[in-house]
N, C-alpha and C positions, 0 to 999 in steps of 0.2 A: 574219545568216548569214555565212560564212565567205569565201565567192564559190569555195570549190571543191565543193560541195554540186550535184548532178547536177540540170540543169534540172526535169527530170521531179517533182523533191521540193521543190522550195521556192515551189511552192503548197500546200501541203501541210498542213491544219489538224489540228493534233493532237486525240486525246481529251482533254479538263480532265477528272482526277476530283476530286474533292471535297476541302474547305479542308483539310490539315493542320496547324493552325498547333502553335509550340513554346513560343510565349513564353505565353499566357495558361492557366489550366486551364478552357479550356471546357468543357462538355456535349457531344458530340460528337453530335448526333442526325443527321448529313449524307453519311453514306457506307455506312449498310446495314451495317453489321458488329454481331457480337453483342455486347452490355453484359458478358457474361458471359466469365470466363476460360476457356482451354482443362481440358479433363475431369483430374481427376488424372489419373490413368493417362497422359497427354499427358508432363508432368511428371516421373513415373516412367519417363518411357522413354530421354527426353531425359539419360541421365546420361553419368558418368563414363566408362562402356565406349564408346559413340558417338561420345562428343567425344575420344576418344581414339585414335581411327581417322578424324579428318578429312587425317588424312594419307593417306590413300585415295581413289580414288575411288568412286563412290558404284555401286549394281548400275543398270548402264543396262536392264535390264528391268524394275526394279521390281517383283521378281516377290512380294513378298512384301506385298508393299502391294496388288499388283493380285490377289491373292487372297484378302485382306481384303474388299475392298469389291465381289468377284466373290459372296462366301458371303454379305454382306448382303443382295443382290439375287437369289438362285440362282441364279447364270451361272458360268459360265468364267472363269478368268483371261485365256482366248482374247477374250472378249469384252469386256475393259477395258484403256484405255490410260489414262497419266499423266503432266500435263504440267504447267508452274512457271504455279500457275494455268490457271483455266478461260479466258483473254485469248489463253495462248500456243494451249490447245486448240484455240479459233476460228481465231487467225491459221494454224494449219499444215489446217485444215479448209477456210477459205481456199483457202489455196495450193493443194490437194489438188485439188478439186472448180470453181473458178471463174477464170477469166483475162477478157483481150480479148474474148475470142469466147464464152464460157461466163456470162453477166447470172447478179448473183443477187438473188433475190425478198425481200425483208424490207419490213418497217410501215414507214411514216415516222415514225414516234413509237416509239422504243424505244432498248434501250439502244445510247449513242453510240457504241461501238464497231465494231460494223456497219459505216458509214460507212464511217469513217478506215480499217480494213482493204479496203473495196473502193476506196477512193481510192489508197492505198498498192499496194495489189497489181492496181491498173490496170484492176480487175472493173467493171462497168457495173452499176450496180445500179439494180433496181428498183424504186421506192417507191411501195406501198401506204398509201394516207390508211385512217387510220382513220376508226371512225362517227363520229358527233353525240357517243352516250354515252363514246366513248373504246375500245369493244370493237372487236376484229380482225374484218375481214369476211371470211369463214371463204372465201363461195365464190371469192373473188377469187385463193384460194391458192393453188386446186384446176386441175388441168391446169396448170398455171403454165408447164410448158417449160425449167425451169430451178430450180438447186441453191435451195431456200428454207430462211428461216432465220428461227426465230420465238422470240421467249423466253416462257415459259410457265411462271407470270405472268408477263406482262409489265409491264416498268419503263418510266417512270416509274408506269403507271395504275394498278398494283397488282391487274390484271385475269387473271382465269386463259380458257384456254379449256379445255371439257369431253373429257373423253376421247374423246368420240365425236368431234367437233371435228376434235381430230388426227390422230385414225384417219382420218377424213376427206380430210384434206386431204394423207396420205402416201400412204394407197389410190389416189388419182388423179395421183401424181406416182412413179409406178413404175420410169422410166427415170431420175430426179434422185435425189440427198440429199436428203432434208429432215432437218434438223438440229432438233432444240429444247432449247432455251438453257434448265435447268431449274435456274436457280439457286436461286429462291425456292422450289422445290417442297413443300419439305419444311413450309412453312408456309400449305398451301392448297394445294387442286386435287388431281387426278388424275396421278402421274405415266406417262409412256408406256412405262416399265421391260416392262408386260405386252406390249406391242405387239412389241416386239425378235425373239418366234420365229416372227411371219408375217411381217415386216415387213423386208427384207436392204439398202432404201433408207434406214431409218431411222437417226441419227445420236443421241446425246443425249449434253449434256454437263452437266457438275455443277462444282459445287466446294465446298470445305472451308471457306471465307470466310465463309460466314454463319450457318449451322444448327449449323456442328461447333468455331465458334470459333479457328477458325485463318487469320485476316485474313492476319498478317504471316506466314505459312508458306509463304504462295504456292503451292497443292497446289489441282491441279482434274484431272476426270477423265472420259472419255468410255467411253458404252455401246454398244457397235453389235454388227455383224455380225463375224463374224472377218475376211471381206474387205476391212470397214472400217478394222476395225483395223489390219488390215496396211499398209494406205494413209497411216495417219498415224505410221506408226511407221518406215515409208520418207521421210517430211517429217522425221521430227524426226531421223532417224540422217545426213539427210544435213544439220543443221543444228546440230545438237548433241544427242549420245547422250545425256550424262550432265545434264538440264536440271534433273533434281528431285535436290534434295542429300540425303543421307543420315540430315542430323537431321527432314526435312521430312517423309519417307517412314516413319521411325519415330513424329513424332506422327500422320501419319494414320493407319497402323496402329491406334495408341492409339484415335485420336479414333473411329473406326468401329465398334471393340469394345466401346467404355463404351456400351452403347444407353440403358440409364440414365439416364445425366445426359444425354445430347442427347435424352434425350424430354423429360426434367424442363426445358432451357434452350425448346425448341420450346412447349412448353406454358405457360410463363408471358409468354414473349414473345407469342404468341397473345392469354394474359390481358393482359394489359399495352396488346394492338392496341386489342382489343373498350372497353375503358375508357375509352382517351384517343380514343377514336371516337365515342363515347359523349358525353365532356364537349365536345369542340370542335363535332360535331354542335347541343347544347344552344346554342352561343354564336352560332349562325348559319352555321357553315363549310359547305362545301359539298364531296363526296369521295365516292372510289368505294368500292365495298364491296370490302375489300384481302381479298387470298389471300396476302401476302407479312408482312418485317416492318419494310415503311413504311406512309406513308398519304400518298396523291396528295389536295391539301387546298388547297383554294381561300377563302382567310379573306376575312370580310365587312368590303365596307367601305375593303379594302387592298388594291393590287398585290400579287403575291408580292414582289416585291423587297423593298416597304416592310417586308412581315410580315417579311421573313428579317431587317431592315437593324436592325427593333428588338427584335428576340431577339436579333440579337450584341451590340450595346449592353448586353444583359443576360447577355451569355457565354453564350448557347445557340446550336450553329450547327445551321439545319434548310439543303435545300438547295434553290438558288433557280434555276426552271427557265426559262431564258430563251426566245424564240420567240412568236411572235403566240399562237400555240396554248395554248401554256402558258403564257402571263406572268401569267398569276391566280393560279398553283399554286406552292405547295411541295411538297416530296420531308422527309416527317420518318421519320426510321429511330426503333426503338420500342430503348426502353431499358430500363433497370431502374423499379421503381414508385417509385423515390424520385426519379430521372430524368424524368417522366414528368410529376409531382406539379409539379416542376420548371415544368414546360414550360404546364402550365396555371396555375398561377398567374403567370406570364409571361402568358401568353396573357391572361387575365383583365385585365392593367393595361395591357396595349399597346389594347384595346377601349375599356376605360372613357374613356380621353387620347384616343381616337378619336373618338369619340361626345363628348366634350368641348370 
């Protein structure tokens, strides 16, 4: 640290996300992103007239993007916001809704971001243990008293809870947000999109990063009430208007319109789960029935660490989840079938040397 860093932040443990390394060409199975490239039409949009106007700035309402992804869902433009990723969504939903005085309710086990935004933004949070089996204890959510925040599925377990679930658990937190984190939705589960025109506490945010193929676009976006929205659109104006850049907002345009290919990439990564769940199950692994497109995977025999430490040896990075709770488990995001093929017969020879 620098020693002129504000006391308050240099405890302050950041998010780690996942290995990107430059030098080797690994398998990348460690970060939840799709195998797959962005949709033509992404490609097509991204041209010459776009990048020809980054002397510009970019439309700070988004309006033309937020009515893309308004007609996919049959809502309003009223009823979506868009922010540089679904990370900044949370932190200005954050800001919005929980301080000192305002705890907010999340899993102990989920995605690490939670945390470090209520560490950062001074929030007290509250952590809910999960069960035995890894699922959300739905009643503990319920009357909570305070802003909750769930992802749905939830990561790392690759668990979804059922619509009734979350109807549930917003139905009895009438006075709070309840936000749900639906970034895997689109590969399992119920999403709460129908719940949005009884429901004026509800929150949901998405992103472009993993169903729609635009990791590196940084494009995520939230579905609420118009009052909601208005709330995060007074965070982000008075933090930065212009946060989603102009080529960003033309692929997700694209990426939202090709329904096509994001059904076609959804559905083979799906195939792609079921198989390699399939073959690691056969070899002894132990794993929850995934809604997403990883697989929370506890290999026989091995620590997670071990299992991660000799797939990198072999250039495959899965991801390795540290903590009592999870030190048995890996985090493997599902790839292409040639990918895949990959990873078990890896798997196959790190077992045999085991057993050996």
């Amino acid at each position: 640290m620098s020693g002129f860093l504000l006391p308050r932040y240099q405890t302050l443990t950041p998010y780690v996300p996942g290995e990107q390394p430059q030098d080797l060409p690994y398998i990348k199975l460690n970060t939840n992103e799709s195998p797959y490239p962005p949709s033509p039409w992404v490609l097509e949009a991204i041209n010459n007239k776009h990048i020809s106007k980054l002397n510009l700035y970019p439309d700070p309402l988004a309006k033309k993007l937020r009515e893309a992804i308004a007609d996919e869902y049959g809502l309003s433009a009223e009823n979506v916001f868009v922010g540089n990723g679904s990370d900044e969504v949370l932190a200005l939903a954050f800001l919005a809704y929980a301080d000192e005085n305002h705890p907010v309710v999340i899993p102990e086990i989920s995605y690490g971001f939670y945390k470090v935004y209520a560490e950062l933004f001074r929030v007290l949070p509250i952590n809910i243990p999960l069960n035995k089996d890894f699922l959300i204890p739905v009643e503990k959510f319920c009357h909570a008293g305070a802003m909750v925040v769930l992802a749905n599925p939830n990561a790392p377990t690759a668990l979804a809870l059922t619509l009734a679930q979350v109807e549930r658990i917003v139905s009895t937190n009438p006075g709070h947000v309840v936000l749900i984190d639906e970034a895997y939705i689109d590969f399992g589960g119920d999403s709460a999109v129908t719940l949005l025109p009884r429901y004026d506490n509800l929150l949901i945010v998405r992103t472009f990063s993993k169903s729609r193929s635009l990791a590196g676009g940084r494009l995520g976006y939230a579905l609420a009430s118009k009052a909601i929205i208005r709330d995060l659109e007074r965070m982000k104006d008075s933090f930065n208007p212009y946060s989603v850049n102009s080529l960003a907002m033309a692929a997700g345009i694209a990426a939202m319109e090709d329904k096509a290919y994001f059904s076609n990439c959804v559905s083979d990564i799906c195939m792609q789960r079921e198989w390699t769940a399939q073959k690691l199950r056969s070899m002894g692994f132990d794993m929850t029935k995934s809604q997403t497109n990883f697989l929370f995977a506890s290999p026989p025999g091995l620590t997670g660490r071990e299992y991660y430490e000799r797939l990198k040896e072999r250039g495959i990075l899965v991801r390795y989840l540290s903590g009592k709770v999870l030190e048995d488990y890996v985090r493997i995001s599902i790839g292409t079938k040639e990918q895949m093929e990959r990873l078990i017969k890896a798997t196959e020879q790190i077992l045999r040397e085991t057993e050996a």
